[in-house]
Structure formats: C-alpha cells, structure tokens
N, C-alpha and C positions, 0 to 999 in steps of 0.2 A: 618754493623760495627761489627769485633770480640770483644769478650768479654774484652778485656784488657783494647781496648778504654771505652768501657761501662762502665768498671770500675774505668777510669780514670777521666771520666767524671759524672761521680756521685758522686764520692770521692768530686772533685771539688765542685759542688753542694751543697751538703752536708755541706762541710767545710764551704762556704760563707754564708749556713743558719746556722751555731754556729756563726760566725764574726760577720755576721747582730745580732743575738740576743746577744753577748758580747755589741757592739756598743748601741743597743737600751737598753738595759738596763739601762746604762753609760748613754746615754741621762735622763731617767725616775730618776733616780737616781739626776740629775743633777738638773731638774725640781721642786724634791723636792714634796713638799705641792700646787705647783700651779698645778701638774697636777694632783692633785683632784677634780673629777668630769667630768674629763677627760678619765677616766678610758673603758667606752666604745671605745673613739676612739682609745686608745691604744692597747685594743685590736681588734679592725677591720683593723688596717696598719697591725697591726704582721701579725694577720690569711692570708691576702690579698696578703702578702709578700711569705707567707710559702706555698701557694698557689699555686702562681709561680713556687717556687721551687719541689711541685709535680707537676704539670704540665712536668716540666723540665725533672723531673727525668723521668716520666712516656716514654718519647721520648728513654731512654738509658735502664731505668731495666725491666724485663721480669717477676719482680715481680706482687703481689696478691697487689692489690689497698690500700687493711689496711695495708699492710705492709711498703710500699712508705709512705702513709701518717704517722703512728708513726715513721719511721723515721726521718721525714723531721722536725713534729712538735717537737719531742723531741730533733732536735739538734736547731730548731731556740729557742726554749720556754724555755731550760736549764737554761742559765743563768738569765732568767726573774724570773724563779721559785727560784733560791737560790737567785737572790734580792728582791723578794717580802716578805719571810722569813728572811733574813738579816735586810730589814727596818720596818717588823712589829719588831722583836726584838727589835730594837735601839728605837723605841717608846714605847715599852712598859716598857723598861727602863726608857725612860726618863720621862714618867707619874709617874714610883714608886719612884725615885729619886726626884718630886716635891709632891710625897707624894698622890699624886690621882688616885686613886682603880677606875678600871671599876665594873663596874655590872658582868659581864662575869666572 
C-alpha cells in the first residue's frame, strides 16, 4: 500500500477516534450523576475502543508503537478530558452557589 493510502486511511482512523470520543462524552455528559460509580467501566469501553483503533492503525503507519498509541488516545480522550473538567466546574459551582465548601 503507498503511503497516501496509509495516509488516508489513518486520517480516517483517527478522525472516527475524535467522533467516538465527541459521542461518548455527549453520552457521559447525558447520564449525568447516574453514571457514578460507573466510572471504571467508562473507562474500560473507551481504552478497549481506542484499542482498536491502534491496532487498526498499526496495519497502515510505519510508526514507533508510543507514537500510534498517543495518537490514538489523544484523539479518542480529547473531548472526554474538556468534559470532565467542564463538569467538575459546573459542580463546583453549583456547591458554592448552595453555599457548601468542600474540605479541598
């Protein structure tokens, strides 16, 4: 396979692990407070999902192993990491706004 397909096909890759982790976030986001406690298996689909997608890539890029893998996790985990930081925010607003200090 010449490299343009390789490229086109990784791009792909790539892209559908940012889509998967826009979507799953939006789901975690969606769930709210029930998926507390849940938190394990949330992250065992992501990692298991992103997985995949080294595997996948590994078939097309001709890269170093860590390289594949920070790819891959940093485009599915992106948007997981600005909503996990977006909804610790909005809680810990909504604690000071009913007036209740954590210890922290």
């Amino acid at each position: 396979m010449n490299g343009t397909q390789s490229g086109i096909y990784s791009a792909v890759i790539l892209f559908a692990l940012l889509a998967f982790g826009w979507f799953y976030n939006r789901k975690v986001e969606q769930a709210g407070v029930d998926a507390d406690g849940f938190t394990w298996l949330l992250v065992v689909i992501g990692c298991a999902v992103t997985i995949v997608g080294i595997g996948l890539l590994d078939l097309f890029l001709d890269w170093n192993a860590g390289l594949i893998s920070l790819s891959a996790f940093a485009a599915s985990g992106f948007f997981m990491c600005v909503g996990a930081i977006l909804r610790y925010i909005r809680q810990r607003r909504r604690l000071r706004d009913l007036g209740i200090h954590d210890a922290a």
